[in-house]
PyMOL Python script that loads the backbone (N, CA, C, O; Angstrom):
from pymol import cmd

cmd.read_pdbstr("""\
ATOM      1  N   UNK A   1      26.919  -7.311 -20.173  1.00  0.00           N
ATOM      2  CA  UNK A   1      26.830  -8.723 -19.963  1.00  0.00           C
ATOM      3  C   UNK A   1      25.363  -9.072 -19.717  1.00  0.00           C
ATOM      4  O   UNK A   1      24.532  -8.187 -19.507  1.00  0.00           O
ATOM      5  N   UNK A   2      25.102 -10.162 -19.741  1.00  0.00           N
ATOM      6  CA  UNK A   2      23.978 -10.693 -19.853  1.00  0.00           C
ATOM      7  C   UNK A   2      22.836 -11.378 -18.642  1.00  0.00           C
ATOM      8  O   UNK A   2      22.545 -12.523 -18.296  1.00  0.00           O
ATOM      9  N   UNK A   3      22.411 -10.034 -18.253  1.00  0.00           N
ATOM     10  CA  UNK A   3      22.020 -10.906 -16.608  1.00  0.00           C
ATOM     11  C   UNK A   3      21.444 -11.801 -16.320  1.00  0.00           C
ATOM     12  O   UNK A   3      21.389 -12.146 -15.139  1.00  0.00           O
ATOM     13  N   UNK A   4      20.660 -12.655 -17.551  1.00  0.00           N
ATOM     14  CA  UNK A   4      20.012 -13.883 -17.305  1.00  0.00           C
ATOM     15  C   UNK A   4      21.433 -14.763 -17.267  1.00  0.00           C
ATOM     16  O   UNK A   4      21.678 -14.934 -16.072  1.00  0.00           O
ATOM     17  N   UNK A   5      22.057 -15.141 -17.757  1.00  0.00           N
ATOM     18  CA  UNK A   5      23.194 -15.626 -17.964  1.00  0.00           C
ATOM     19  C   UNK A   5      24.164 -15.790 -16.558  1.00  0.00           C
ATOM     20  O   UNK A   5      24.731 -16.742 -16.021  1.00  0.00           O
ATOM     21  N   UNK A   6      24.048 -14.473 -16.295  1.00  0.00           N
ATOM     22  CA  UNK A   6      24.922 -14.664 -14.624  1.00  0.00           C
ATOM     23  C   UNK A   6      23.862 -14.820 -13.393  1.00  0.00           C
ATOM     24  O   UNK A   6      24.236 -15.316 -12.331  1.00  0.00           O
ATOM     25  N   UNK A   7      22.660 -14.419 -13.567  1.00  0.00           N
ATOM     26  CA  UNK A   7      21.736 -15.314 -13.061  1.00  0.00           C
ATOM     27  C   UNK A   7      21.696 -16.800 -12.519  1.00  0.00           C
ATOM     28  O   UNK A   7      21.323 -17.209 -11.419  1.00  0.00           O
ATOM     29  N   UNK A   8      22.113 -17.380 -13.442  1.00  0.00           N
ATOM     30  CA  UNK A   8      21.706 -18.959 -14.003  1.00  0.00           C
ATOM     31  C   UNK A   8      22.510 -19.484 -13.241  1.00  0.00           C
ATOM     32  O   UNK A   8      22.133 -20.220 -12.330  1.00  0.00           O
ATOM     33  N   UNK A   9      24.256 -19.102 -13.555  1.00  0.00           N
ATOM     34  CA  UNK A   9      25.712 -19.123 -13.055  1.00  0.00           C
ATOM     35  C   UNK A   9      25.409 -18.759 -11.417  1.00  0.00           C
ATOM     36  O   UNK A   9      25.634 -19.557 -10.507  1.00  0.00           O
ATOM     37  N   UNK A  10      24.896 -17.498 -11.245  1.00  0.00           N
ATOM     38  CA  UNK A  10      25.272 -17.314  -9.822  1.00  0.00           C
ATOM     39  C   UNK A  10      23.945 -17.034  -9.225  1.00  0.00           C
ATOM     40  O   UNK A  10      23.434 -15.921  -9.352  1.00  0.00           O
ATOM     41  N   UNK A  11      23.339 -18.041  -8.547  1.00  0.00           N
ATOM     42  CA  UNK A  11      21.962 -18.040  -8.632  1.00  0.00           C
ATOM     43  C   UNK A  11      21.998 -17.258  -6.979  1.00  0.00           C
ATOM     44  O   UNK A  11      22.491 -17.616  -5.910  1.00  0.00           O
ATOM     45  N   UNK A  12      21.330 -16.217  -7.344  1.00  0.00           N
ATOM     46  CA  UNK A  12      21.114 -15.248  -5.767  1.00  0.00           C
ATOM     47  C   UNK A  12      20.368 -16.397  -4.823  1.00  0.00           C
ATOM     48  O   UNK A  12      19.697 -17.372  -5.161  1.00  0.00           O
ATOM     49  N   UNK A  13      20.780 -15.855  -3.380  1.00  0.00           N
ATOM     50  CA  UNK A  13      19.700 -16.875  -2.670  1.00  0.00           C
ATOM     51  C   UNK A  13      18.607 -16.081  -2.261  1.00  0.00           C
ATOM     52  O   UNK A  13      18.759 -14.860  -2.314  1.00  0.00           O
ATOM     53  N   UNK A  14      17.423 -16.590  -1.823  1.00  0.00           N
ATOM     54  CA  UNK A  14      16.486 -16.019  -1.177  1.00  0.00           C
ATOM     55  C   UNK A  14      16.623 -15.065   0.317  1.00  0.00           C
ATOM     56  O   UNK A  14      16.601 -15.649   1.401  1.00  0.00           O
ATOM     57  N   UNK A  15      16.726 -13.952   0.256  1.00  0.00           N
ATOM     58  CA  UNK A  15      17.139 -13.689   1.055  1.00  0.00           C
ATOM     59  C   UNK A  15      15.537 -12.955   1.902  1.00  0.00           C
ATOM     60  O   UNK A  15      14.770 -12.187   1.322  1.00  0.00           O
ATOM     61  N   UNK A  16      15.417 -13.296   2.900  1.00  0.00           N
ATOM     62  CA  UNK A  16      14.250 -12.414   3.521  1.00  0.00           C
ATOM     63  C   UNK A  16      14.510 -10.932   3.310  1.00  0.00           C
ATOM     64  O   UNK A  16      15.672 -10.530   3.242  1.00  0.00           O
ATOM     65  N   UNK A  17      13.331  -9.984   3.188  1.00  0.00           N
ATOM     66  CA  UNK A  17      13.313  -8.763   3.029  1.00  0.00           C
ATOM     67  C   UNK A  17      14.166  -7.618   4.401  1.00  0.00           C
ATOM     68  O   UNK A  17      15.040  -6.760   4.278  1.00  0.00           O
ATOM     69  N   UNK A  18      13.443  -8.105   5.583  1.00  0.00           N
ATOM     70  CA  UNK A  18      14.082  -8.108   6.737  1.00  0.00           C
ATOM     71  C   UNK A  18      15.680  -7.880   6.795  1.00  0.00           C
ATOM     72  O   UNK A  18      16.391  -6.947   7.170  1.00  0.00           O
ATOM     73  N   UNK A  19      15.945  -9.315   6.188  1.00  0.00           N
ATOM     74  CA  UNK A  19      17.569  -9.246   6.398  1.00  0.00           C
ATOM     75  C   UNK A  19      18.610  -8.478   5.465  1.00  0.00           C
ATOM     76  O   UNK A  19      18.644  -8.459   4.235  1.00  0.00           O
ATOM     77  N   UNK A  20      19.341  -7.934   6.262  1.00  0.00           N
ATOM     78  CA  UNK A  20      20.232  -7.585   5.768  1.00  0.00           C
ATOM     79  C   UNK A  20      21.756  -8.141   5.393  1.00  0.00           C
ATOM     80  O   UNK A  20      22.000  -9.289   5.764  1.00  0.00           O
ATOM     81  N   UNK A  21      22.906  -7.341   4.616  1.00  0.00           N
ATOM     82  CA  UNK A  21      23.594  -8.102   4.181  1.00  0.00           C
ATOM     83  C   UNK A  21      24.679  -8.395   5.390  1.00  0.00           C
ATOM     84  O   UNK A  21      25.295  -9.458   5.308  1.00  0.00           O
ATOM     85  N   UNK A  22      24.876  -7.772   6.190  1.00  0.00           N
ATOM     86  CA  UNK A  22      25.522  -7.944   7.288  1.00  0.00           C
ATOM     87  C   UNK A  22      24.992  -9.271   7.935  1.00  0.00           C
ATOM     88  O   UNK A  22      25.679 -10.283   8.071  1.00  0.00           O
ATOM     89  N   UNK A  23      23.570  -9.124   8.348  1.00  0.00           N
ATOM     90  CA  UNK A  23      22.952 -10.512   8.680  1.00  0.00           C
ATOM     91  C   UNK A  23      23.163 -11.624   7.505  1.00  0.00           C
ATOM     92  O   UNK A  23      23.206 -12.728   8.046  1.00  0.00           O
ATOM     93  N   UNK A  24      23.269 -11.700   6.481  1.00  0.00           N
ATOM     94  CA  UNK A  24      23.114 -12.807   6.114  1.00  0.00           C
ATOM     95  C   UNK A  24      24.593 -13.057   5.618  1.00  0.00           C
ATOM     96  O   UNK A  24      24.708 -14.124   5.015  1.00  0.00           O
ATOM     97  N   UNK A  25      25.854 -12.247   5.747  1.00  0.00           N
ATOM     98  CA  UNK A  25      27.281 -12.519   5.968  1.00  0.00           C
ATOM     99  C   UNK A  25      27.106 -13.298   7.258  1.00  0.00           C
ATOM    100  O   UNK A  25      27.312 -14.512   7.232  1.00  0.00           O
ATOM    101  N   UNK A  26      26.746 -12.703   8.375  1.00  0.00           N
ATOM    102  CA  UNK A  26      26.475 -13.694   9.584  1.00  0.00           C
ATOM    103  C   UNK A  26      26.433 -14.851   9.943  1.00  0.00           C
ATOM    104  O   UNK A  26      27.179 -15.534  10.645  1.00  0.00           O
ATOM    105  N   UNK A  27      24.820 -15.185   9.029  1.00  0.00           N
ATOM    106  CA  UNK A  27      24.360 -15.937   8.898  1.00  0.00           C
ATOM    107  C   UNK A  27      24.901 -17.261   8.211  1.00  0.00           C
ATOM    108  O   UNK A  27      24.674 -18.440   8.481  1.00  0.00           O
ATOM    109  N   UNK A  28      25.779 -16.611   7.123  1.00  0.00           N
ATOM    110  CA  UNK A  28      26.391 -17.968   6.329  1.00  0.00           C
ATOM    111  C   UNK A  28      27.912 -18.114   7.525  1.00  0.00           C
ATOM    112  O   UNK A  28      28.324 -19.081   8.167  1.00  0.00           O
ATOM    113  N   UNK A  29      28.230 -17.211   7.455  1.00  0.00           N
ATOM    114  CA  UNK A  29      29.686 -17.526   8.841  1.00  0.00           C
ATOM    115  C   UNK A  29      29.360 -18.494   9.528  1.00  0.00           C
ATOM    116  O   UNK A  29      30.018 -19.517   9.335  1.00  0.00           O
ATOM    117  N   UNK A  30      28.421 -18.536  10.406  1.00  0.00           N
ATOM    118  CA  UNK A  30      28.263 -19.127  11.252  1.00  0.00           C
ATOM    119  C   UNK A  30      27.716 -20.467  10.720  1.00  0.00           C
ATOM    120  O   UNK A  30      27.943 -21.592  11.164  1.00  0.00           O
ATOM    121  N   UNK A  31      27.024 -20.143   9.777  1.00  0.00           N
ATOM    122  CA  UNK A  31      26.765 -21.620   9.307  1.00  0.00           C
ATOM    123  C   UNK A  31      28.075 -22.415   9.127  1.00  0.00           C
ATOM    124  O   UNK A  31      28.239 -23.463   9.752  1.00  0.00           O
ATOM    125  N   UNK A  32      29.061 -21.907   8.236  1.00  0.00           N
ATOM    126  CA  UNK A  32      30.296 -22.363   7.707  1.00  0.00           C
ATOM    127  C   UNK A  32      31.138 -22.895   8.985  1.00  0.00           C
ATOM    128  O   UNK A  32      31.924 -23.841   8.940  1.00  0.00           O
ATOM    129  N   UNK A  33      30.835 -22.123  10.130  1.00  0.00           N
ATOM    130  CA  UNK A  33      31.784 -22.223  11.202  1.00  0.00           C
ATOM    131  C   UNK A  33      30.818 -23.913  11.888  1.00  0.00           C
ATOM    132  O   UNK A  33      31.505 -24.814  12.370  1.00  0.00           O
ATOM    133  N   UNK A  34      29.907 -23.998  11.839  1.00  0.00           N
ATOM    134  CA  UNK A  34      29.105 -25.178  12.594  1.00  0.00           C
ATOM    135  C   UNK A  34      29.694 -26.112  11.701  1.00  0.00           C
ATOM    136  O   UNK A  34      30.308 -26.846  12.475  1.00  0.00           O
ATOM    137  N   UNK A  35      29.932 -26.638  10.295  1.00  0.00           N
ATOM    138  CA  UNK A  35      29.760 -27.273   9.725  1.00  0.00           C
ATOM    139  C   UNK A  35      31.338 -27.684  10.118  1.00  0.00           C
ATOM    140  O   UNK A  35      31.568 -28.850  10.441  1.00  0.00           O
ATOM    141  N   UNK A  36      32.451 -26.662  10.080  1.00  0.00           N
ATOM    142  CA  UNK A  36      33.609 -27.202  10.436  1.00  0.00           C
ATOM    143  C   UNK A  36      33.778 -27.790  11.724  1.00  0.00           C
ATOM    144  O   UNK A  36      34.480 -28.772  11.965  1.00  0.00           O
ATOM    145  N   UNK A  37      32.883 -26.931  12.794  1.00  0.00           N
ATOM    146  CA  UNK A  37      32.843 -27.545  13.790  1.00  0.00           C
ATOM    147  C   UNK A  37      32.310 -29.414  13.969  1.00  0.00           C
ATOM    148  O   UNK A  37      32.894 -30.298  14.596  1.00  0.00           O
ATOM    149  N   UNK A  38      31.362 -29.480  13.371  1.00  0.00           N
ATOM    150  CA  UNK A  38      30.671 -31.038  13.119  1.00  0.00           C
ATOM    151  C   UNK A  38      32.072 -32.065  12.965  1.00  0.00           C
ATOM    152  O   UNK A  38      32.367 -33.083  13.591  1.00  0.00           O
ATOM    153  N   UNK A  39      32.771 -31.361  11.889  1.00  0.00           N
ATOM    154  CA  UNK A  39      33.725 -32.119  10.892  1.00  0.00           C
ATOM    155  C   UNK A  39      34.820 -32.187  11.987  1.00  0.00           C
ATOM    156  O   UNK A  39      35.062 -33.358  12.279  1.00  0.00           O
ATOM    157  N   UNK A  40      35.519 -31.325  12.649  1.00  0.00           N
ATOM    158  CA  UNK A  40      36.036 -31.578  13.540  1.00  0.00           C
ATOM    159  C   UNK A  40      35.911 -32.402  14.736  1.00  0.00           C
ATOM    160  O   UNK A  40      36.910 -32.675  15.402  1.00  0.00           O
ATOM    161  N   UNK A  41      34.967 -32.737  14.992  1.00  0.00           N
ATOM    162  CA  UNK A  41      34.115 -33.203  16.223  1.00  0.00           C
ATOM    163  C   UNK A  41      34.257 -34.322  15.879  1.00  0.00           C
ATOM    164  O   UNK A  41      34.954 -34.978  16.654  1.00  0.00           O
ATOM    165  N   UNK A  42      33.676 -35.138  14.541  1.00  0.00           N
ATOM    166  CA  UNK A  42      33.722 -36.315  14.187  1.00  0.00           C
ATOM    167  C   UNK A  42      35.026 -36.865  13.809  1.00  0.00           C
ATOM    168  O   UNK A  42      35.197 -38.083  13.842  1.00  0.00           O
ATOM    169  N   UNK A  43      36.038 -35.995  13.422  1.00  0.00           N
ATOM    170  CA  UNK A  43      36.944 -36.583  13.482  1.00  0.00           C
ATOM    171  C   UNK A  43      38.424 -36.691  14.842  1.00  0.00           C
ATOM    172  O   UNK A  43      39.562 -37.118  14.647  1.00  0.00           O
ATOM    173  N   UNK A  44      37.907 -36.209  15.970  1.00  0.00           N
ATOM    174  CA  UNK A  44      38.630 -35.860  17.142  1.00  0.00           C
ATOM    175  C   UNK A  44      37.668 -37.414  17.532  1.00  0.00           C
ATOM    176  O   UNK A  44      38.305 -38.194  18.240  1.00  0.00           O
ATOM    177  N   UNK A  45      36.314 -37.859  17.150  1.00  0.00           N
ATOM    178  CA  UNK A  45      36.058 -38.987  17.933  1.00  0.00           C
ATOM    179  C   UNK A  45      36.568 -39.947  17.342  1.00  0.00           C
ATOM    180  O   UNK A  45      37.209 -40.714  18.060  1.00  0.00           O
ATOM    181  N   UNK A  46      36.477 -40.306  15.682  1.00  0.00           N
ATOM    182  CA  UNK A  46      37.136 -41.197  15.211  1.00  0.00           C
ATOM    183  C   UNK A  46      38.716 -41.431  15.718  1.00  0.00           C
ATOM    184  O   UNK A  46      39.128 -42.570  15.938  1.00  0.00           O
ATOM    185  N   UNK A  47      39.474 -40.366  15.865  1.00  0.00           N
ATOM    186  CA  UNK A  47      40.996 -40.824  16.288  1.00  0.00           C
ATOM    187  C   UNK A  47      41.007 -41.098  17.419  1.00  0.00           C
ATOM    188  O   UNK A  47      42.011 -41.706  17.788  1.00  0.00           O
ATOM    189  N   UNK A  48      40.041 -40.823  18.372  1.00  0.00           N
ATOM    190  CA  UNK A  48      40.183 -41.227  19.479  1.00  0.00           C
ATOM    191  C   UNK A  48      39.664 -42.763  19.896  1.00  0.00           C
ATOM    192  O   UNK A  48      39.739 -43.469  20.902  1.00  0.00           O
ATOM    193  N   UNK A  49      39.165 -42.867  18.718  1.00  0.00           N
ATOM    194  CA  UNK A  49      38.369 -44.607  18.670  1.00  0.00           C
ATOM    195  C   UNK A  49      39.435 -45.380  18.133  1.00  0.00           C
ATOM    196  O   UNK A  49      39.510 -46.592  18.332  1.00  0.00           O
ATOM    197  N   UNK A  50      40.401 -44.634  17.350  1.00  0.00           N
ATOM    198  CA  UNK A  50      41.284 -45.404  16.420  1.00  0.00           C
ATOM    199  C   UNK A  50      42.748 -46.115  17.968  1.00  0.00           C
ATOM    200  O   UNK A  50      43.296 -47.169  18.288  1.00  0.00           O
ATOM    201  N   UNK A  51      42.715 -44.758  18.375  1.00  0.00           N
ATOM    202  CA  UNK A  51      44.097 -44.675  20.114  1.00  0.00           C
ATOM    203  C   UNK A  51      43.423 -45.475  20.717  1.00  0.00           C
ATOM    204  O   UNK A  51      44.105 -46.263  21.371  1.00  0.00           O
ATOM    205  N   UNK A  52      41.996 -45.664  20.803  1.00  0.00           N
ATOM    206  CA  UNK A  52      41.920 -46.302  21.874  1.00  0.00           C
ATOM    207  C   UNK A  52      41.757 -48.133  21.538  1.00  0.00           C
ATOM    208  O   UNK A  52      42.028 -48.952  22.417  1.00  0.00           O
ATOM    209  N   UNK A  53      41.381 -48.458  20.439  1.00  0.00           N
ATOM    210  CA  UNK A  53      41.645 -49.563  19.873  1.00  0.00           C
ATOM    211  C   UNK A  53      42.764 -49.984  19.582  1.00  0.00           C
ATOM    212  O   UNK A  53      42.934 -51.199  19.678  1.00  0.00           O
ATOM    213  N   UNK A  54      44.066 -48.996  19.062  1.00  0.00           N
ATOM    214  CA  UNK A  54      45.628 -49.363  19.062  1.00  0.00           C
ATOM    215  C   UNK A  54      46.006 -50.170  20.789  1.00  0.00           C
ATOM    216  O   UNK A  54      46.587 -51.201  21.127  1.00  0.00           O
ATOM    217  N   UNK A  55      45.349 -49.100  21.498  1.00  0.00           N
ATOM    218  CA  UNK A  55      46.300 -49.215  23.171  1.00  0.00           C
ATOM    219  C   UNK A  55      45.233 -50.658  23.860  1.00  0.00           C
ATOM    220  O   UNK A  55      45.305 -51.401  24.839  1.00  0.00           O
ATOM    221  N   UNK A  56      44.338 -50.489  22.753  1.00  0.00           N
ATOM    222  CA  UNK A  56      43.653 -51.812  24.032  1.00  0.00           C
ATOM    223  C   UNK A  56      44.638 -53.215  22.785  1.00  0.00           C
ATOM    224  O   UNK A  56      44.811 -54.372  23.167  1.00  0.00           O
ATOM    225  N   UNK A  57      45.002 -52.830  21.727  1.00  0.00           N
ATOM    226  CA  UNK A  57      45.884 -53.935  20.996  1.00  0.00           C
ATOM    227  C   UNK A  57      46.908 -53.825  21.297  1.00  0.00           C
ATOM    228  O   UNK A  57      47.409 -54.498  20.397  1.00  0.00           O
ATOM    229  N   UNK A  58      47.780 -53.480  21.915  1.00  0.00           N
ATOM    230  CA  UNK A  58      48.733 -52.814  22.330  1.00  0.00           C
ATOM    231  C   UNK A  58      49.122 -53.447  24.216  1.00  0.00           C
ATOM    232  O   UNK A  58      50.200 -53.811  24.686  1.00  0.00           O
ATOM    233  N   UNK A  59      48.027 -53.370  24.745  1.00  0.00           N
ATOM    234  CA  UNK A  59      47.776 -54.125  25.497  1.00  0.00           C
ATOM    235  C   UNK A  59      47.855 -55.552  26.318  1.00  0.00           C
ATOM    236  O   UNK A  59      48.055 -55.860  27.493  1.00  0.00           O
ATOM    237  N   UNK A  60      47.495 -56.529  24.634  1.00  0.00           N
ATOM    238  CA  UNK A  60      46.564 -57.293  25.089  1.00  0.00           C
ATOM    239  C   UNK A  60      48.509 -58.061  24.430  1.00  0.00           C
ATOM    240  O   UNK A  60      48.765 -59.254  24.598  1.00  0.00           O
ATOM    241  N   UNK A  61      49.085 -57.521  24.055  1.00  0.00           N
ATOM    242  CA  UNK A  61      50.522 -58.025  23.490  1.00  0.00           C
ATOM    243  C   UNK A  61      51.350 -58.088  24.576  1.00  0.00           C
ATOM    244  O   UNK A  61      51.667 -57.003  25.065  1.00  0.00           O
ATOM    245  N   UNK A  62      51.941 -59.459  25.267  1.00  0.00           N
ATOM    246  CA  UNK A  62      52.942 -58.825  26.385  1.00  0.00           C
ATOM    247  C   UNK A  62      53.625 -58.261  25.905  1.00  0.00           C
ATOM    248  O   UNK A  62      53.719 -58.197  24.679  1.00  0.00           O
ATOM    249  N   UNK A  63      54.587 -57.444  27.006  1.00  0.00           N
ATOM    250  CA  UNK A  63      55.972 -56.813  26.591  1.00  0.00           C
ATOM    251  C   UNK A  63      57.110 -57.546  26.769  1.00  0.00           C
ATOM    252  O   UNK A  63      57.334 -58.228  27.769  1.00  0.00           O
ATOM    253  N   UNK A  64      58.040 -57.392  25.564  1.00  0.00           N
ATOM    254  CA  UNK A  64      59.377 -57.881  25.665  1.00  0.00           C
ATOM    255  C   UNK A  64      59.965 -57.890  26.760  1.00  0.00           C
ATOM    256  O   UNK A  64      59.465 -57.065  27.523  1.00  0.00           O
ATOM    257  N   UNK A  65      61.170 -58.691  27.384  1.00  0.00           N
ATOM    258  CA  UNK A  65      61.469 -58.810  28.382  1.00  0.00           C
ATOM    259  C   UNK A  65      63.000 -57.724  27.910  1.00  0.00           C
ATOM    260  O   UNK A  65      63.345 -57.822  26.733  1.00  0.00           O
ATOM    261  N   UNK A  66      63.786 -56.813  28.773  1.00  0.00           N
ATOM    262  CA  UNK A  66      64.425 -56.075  28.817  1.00  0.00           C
ATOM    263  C   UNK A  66      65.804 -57.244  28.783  1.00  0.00           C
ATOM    264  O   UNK A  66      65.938 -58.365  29.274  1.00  0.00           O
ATOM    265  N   UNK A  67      66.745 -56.331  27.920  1.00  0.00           N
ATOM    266  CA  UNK A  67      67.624 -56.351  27.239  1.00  0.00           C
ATOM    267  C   UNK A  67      68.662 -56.597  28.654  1.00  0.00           C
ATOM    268  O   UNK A  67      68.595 -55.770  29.564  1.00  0.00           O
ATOM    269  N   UNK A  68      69.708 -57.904  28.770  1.00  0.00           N
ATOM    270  CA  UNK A  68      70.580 -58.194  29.952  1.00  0.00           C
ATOM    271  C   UNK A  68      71.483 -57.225  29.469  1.00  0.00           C
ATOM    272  O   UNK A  68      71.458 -57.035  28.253  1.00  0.00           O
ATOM    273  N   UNK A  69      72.324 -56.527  30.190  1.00  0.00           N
ATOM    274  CA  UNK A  69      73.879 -56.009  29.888  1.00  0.00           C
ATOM    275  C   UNK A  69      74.528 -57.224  29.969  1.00  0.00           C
ATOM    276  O   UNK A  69      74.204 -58.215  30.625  1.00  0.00           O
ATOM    277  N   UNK A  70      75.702 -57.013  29.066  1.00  0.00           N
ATOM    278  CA  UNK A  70      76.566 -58.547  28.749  1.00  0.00           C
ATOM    279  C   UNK A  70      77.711 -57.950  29.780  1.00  0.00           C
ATOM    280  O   UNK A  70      77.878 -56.760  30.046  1.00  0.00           O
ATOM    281  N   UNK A  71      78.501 -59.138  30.322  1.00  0.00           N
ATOM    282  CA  UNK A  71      79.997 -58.498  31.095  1.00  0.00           C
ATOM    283  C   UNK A  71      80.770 -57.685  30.409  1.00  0.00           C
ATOM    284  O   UNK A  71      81.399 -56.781  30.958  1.00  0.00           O
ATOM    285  N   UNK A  72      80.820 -57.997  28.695  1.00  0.00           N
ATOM    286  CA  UNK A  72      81.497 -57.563  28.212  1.00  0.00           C
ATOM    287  C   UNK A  72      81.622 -55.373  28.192  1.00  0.00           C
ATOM    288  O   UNK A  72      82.538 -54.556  28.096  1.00  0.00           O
ATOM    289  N   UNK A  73      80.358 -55.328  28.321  1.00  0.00           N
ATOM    290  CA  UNK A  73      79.790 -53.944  27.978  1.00  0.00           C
ATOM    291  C   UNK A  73      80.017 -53.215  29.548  1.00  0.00           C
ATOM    292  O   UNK A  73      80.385 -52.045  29.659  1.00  0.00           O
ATOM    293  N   UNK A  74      79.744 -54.076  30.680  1.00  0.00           N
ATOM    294  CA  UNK A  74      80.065 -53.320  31.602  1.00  0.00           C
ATOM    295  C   UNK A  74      81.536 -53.224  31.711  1.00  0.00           C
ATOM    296  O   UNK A  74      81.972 -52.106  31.987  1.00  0.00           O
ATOM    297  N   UNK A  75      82.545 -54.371  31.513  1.00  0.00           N
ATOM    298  CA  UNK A  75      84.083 -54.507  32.279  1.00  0.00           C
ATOM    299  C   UNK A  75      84.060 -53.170  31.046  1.00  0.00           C
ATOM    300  O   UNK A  75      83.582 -52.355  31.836  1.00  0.00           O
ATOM    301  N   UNK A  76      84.161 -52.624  30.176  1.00  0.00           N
ATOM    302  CA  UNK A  76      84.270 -51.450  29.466  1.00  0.00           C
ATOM    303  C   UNK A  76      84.139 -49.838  30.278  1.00  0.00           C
ATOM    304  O   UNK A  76      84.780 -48.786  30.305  1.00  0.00           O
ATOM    305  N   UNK A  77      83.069 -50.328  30.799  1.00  0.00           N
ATOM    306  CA  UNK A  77      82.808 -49.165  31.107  1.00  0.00           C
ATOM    307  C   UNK A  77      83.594 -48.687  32.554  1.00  0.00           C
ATOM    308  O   UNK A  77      84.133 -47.607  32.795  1.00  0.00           O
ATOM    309  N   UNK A  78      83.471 -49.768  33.332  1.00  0.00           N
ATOM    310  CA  UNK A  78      84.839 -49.894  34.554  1.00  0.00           C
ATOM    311  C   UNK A  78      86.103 -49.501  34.186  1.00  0.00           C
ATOM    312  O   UNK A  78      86.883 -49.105  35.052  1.00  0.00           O
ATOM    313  N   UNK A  79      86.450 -49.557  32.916  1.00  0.00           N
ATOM    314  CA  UNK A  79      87.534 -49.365  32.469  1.00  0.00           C
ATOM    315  C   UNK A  79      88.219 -48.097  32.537  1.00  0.00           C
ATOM    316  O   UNK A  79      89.275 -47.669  33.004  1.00  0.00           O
ATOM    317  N   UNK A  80      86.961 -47.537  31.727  1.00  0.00           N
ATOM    318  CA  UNK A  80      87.010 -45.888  31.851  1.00  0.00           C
ATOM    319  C   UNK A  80      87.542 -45.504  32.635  1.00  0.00           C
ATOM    320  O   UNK A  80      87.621 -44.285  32.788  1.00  0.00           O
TER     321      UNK A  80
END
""", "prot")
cmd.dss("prot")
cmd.show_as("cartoon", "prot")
cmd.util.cbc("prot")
cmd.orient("prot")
């Protein structure tokens, strides 16, 4: 096969001489792991902006007034 070709396709990165491949498995892990971390982060604040804008709308709505029992539903249950 043609190594300019997979070259081109799979372009090596620069890797310092220093490092090794263990380090730079590392190195991208952890990168990969920050980046999910970010993504997570921003979206644990967005939903929490979203709850907290529902409950302050949620809020600002009185609440229904609770449901009377009719005679009918209790003399039933006396019945029993």
């Amino acid at each position: 096969m043609d190594h300019a070709l997979i070259n081109s396709v799979f372009t090596p990165t620069a890797v310092n001489k220093h490092e090794t491949k263990g380090d730079v498995t590392t190195r991208v892990a952890r990168e990969i792991l920050d980046q999910e971390t970010a993504a997570r982060d921003a979206k644990t604040e967005r939903l929490r902006a979203a709850r907290l804008a529902r409950e302050a709308a949620e809020a600002s709505i009185p609440a229904a007034p609770a449901a009377k029992k009719t005679a009918k539903s209790s003399a039933r249950k006396a019945a029993k």
